[in-house]
C-alpha positions in Angstrom: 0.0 0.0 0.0 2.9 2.1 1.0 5.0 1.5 -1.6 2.2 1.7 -4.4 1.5 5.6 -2.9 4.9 6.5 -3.3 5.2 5.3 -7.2 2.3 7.4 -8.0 3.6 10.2 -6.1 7.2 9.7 -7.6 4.6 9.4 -11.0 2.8 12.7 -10.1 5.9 14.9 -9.2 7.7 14.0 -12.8 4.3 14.6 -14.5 4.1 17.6 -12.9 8.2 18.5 -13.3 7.9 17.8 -17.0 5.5 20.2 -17.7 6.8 22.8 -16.1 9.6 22.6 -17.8 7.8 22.1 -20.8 6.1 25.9 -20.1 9.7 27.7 -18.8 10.9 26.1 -21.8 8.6 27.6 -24.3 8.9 31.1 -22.2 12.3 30.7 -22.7 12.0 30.2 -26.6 10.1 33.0 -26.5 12.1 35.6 -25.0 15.1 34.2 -27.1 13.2 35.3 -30.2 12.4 38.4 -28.6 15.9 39.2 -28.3 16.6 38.0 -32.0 14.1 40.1 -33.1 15.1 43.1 -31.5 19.4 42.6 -32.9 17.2 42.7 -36.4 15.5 45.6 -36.0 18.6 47.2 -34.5 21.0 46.6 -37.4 17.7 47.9 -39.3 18.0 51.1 -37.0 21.7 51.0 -37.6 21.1 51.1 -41.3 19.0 53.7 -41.4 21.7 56.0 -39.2 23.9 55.4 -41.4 22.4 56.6 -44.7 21.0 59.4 -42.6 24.9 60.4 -41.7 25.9 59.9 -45.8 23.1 62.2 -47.0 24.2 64.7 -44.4 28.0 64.2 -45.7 27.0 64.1 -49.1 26.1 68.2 -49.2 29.7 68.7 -48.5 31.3 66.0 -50.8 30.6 63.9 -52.9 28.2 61.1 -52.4 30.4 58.0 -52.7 32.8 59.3 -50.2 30.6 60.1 -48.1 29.0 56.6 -47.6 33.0 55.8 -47.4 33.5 57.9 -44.6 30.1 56.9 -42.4 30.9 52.8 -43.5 34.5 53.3 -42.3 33.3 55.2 -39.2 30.9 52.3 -38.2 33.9 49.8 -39.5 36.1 51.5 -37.1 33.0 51.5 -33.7 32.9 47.4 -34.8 36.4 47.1 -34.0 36.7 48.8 -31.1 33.6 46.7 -29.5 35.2 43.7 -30.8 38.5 45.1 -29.0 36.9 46.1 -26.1 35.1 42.5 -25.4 38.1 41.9 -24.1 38.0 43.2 -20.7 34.7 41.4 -19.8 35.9 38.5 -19.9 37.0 36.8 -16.9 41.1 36.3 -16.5 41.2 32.6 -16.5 39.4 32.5 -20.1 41.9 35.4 -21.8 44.5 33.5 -20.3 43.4 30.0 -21.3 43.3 29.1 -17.9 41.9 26.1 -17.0 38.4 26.3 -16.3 35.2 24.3 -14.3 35.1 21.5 -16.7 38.5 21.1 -16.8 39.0 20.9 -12.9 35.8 18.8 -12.2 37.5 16.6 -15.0 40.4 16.1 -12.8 38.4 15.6 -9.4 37.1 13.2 -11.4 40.2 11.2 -12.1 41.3 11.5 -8.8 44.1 14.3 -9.5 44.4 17.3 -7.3 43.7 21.0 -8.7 46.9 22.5 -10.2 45.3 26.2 -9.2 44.6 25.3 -5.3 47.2 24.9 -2.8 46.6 22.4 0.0 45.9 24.3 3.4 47.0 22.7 6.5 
């Protein structure tokens, strides 16, 4: 009797586990396209900036190096984001410092961490 309510409550709680999950999961997929969506329109947004910026350039020259200069410009603000990445990033991962899978791969294998001294 025991053991019979405690399968179909074991049952129940996975039931009731995989469905939520089923429902963060789509809330999840949603959001995620969301955030797709709104790259889209920005590189839309960013497009439209930058013809903006060449019609304004092209009164002074002429109209070809005007989209030059504003494609270089945004060229040049790529670069330095890509550049600038950098610094966000923790030390270990520049550095190609071992990192979590790595150690928990050697806890597994029974080998100490190179990165943690024993305290005594």
């Amino acid at each position: 009797m025991l053991s019979e309510q405690v399968s179909v409550l074991i049952r129940d709680e996975l039931k009731l586990a995989r469905l939520e999950m089923t429902s963060k999961g789509k809330q999840a997929a949603l959001g995620a396209g969301m955030f797709g969506a709104s790259g889209v329109v920005a590189i839309y947004g960013l497009g439209c900036l930058l013809a903006c910026a060449v019609i304004a350039i092209s009164g002074a020259v002429a109209a070809w190096l005007a989209a030059l200069i504003g494609g270089a410009r945004w060229r040049w603000l790529a670069a330095r984001t890509w550049r600038a990445r950098w610094r966000w990033l923790p030390a270990r991962i520049r550095l190609g410092k071992p990192t979590g899978h790595k150690l928990a791969g050697a806890a597994a294998r029974g080998q100490p961490c190179p990165h943690i001294r024993a305290s005594i």
